[in-house]
C-alpha positions as CSV (number, residue, x, y, z in Angstrom):
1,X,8.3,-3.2,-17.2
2,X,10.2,-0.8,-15.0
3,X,12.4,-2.8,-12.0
4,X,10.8,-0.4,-9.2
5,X,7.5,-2.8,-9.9
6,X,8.9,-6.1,-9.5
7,X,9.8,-5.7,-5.9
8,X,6.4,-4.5,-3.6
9,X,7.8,-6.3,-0.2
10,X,8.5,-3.8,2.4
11,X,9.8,-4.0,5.8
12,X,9.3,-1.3,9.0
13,X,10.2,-2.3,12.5
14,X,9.7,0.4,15.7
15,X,10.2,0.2,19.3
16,X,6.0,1.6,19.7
17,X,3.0,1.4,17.1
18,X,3.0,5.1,16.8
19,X,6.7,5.2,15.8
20,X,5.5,2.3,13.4
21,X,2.9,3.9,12.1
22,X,4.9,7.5,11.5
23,X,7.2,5.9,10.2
24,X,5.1,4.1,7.5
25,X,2.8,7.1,7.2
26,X,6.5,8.8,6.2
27,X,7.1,6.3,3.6
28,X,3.8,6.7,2.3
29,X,4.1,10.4,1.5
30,X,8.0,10.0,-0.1
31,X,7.1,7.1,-2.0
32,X,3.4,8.2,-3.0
33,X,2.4,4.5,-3.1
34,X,-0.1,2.8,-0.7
35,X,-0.2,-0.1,0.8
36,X,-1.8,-3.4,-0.5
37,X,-1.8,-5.8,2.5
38,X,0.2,-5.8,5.8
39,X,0.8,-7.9,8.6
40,X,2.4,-6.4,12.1
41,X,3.4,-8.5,14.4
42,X,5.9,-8.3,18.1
43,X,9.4,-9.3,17.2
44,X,12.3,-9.4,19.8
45,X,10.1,-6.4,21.6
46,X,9.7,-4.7,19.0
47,X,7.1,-4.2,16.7
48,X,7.2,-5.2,13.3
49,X,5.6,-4.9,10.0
50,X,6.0,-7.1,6.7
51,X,3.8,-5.4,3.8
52,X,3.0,-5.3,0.4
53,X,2.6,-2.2,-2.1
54,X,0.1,-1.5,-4.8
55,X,1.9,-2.8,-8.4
56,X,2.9,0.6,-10.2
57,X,0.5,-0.9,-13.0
58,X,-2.3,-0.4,-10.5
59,X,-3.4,2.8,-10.7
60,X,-6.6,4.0,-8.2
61,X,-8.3,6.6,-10.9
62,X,-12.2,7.3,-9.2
63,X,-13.8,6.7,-6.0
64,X,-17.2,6.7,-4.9
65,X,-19.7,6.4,-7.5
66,X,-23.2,7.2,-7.9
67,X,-24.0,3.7,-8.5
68,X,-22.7,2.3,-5.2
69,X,-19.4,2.1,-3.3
70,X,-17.2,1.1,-6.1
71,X,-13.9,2.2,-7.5
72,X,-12.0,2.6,-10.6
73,X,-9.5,0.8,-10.9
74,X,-6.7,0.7,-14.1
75,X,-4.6,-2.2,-14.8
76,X,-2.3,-1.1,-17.5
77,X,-4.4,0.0,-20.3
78,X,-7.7,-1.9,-18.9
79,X,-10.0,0.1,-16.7
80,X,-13.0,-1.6,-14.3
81,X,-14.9,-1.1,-11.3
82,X,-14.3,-2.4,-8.4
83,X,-16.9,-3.2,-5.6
């Protein structure tokens, strides 16, 4: 297992929520990973978010289908649908 996926914590902190969210949308784009959960919260005045990345085994490979609103979704070598 490669070491970049056994750490998915992140940290951003901004003086206003659109600097926050630039600056995550920034991260986003360099790092082509998205986000799995976050939490932002008003620290000290500023604002703050703790958040989690997708595992690098997690791999997003279909959207919509005909069936319904579900994705595909790989785990390593397994493949399901998601709902």
């Amino acid at each position: 297992m490669p070491d970049e996926n056994k750490r998915n914590l992140c940290y951003f902190e901004a003086d206003s929520m659109r600097e926050l969210f630039d600056d995550m949308q920034t991260w986003q784009v360099e790092n082509q990973k998205r986000l799995l959960s976050l939490s932002i919260e008003n620290d000290a005045g500023k604002f703050c978010c703790i958040c989690l990345t997708n595992p690098s085994e997690v791999v997003i490979v279909g959207s919509m289908s005909e069936e319904g609103d579900h994705a595909k979704v790989r785990f390593g070598d397994l493949c399901v649908r998601m709902s």
